[in-house]
N, C-alpha and C positions, 0 to 999 in steps of 0.2 A: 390428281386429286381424287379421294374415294367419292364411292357414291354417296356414302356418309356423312363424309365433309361437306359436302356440294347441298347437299340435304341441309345440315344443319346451318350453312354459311344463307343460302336461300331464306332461313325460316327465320333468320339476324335480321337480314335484310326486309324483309316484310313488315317486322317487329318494327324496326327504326321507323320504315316510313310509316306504320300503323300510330309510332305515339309523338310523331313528328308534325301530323296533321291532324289537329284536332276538328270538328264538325264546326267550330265557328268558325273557322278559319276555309271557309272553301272559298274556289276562288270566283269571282263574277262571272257572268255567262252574256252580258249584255254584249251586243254587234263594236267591235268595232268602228269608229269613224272615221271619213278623211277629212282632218280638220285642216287642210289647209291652205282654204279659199277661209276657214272663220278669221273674224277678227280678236285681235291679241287685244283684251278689256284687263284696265285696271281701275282702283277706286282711291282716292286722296279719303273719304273712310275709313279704310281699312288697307289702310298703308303696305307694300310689301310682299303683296301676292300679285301673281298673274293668272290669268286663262285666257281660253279660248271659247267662244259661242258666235252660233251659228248670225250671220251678220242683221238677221232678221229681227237681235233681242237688240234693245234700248237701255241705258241706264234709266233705273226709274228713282225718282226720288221722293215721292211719295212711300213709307213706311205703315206695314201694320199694329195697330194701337200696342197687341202682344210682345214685339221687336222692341218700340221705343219702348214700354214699360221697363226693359233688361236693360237699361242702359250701357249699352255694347258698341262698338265699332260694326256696323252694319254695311253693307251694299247691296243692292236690288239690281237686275235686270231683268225685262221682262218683254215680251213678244205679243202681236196681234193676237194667237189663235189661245191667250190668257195663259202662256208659259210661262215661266218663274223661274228663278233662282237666284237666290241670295247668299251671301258670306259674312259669318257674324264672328268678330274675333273672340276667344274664350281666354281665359286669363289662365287656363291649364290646371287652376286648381278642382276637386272634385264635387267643390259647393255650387261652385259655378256652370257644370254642362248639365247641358240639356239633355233628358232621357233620349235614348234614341227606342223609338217602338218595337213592342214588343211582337210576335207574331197573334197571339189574340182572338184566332179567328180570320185574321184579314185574309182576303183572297188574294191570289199571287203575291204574296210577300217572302221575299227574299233576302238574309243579312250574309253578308260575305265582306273577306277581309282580303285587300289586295294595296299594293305598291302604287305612290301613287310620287316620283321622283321619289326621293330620298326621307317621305314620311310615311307613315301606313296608314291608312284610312278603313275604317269601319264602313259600309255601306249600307242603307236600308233601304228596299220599295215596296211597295205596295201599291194593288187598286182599292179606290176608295171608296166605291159602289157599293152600299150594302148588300145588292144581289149579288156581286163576286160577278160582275161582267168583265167580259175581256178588254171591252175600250177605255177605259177611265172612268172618271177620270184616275192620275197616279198621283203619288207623293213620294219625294226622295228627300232622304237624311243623310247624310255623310259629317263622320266627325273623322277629321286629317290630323296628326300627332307626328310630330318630328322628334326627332332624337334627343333635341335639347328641355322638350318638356311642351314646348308651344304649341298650338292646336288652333284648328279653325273650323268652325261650325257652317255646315255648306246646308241649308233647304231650298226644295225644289215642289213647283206643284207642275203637271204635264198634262193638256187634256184629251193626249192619244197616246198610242205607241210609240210613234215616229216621234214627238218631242222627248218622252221617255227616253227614249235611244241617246237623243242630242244631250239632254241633262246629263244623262250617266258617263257619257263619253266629256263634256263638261268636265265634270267634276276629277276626273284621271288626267284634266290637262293643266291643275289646277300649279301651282308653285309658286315658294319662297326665292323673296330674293336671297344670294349668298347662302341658300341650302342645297 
């Protein structure tokens, strides 16, 4: 092959992956977890999905007023040190999701788009600190969309790092039955 070729076959290749990956689309950068000492939580709720969280959250069944107003299939768990996350089903139409936030201003906020089993999920974090401090508290968004249309609304509130990590790692363990 010329040097020409190799030149232009290189400049193909760059091109591809340049309009292959677009900037919303990058991919999460959160730690890894080893999820598996957590416990496998499901909800009669919200029928049909599974996860994984750290064995320290609770199903809570106490809802906030904003949740129940949407009248949704919700489920809550949540932890001593005031960790969250909840899973609200969305009916997949566009009347019905919930913005996910925008950057804004927010300090460490981050949206990236990654694989999460066989649906793809949107991610959002942020610190919620008006100062932009490093410890919290966080807030995490995740909207999950599978092939067929279905979607499931994931919030999270964390009031450190270390529960950050567990949420986001959460939420990548999350799955449909028979998807």
């Amino acid at each position: 092959m010329t040097a020409r070729r190799q030149s232009f076959v290189a400049f193909l290749g760059a091109l591809l992956v340049a309009t292959a990956s677009p900037a919303s689309a990058q991919s999460c950068t959160a730690p890894r977890l080893d999820v598996a000492n957590w416990a496998l939580v499901r909800s009669a709720s919200v029928p049909g999905f599974t996860l994984r969280l750290p064995r320290a959250f609770a199903r809570d069944s106490t809802t906030s007023v904003g949740v129940t107003l949407m009248k949704k299939p919700t489920a809550w768990w949540t932890d001593a040190s005031r960790g969250r996350l909840g899973l609200i089903r969305s009916a997949g139409d566009s009347a019905s999701r919930s913005v996910l936030a925008s950057a804004g201003g927010r300090s460490g906020y981050l949206r990236c788009e990654e694989r999460v089993g066989s649906a793809v999920a949107v991610i959002v974090h942020y610190d919620t600190a008006a100062t932009g401090g490093a410890d919290g508290p966080f807030v995490v968004h995740a909207r999950i969309r599978w092939p067929d249309g279905e979607e499931l609304d994931v919030r999270g509130d964390a009031p450190d790092r270390e529960r950050l990590a567990q949420l986001l790692t959460a939420v990548r363990t999350i799955r449909r039955a028979g998807a």
